[in-house]
C-alpha positions in Angstrom: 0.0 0.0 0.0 3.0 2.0 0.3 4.0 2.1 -3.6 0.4 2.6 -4.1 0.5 6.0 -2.4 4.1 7.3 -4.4 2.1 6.4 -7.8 -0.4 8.2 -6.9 1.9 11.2 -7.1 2.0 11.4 -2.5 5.5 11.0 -1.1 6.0 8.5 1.6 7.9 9.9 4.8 9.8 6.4 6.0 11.4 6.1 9.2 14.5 4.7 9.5 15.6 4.7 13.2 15.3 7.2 15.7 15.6 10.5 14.5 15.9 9.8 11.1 13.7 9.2 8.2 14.1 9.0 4.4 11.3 9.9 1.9 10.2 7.6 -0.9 9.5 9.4 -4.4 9.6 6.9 -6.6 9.6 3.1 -7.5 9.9 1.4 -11.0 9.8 -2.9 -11.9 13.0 -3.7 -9.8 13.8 -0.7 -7.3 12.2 2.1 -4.7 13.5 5.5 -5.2 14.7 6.8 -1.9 15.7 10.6 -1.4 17.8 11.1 2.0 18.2 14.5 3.7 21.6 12.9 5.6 23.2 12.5 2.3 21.6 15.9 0.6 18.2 14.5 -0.8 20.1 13.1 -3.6 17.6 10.1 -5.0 18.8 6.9 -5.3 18.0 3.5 -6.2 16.8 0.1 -3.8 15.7 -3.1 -4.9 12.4 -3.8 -4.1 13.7 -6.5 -1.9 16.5 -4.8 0.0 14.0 -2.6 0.3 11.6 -4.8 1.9 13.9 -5.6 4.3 15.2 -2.8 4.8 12.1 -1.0 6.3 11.5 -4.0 7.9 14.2 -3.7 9.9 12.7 -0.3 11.4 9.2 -1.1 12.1 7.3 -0.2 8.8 6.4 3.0 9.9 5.3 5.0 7.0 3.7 8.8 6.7 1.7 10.1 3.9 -1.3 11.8 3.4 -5.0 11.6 2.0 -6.3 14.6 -0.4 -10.0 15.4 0.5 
């Protein structure tokens, strides 16, 4: 339901331990596209299993929003 939300055109706020958090913009066949503001917001590539794992590791916790 994540990706579901980034193609509808709503980044994903992801958090990725304690006080961090990385934003997902994107995804494609193979990869989520990650933009972190600890290395300058510059997007980058994960597969969509390293991925999966990845944000497993930290709970799943996921931010969006709903348009009205």
């Amino acid at each position: 339901s994540v990706l579901y939300e980034v193609s509808a055109q709503r980044p994903v706020i992801a958090k990725t331990g304690e006080n961090s958090c990385v934003v997902i913009v994107g995804y494609d066949e193979f990869n989520v596209i990650i933009m972190d503001p600890a290395n300058g917001g510059v997007p980058y590539k994960k597969g969509l299993n390293d991925s999966k794992e990845y944000f497993d590791k930290y709970g799943n916790k996921f931010l969006s929003f709903v348009e009205s």
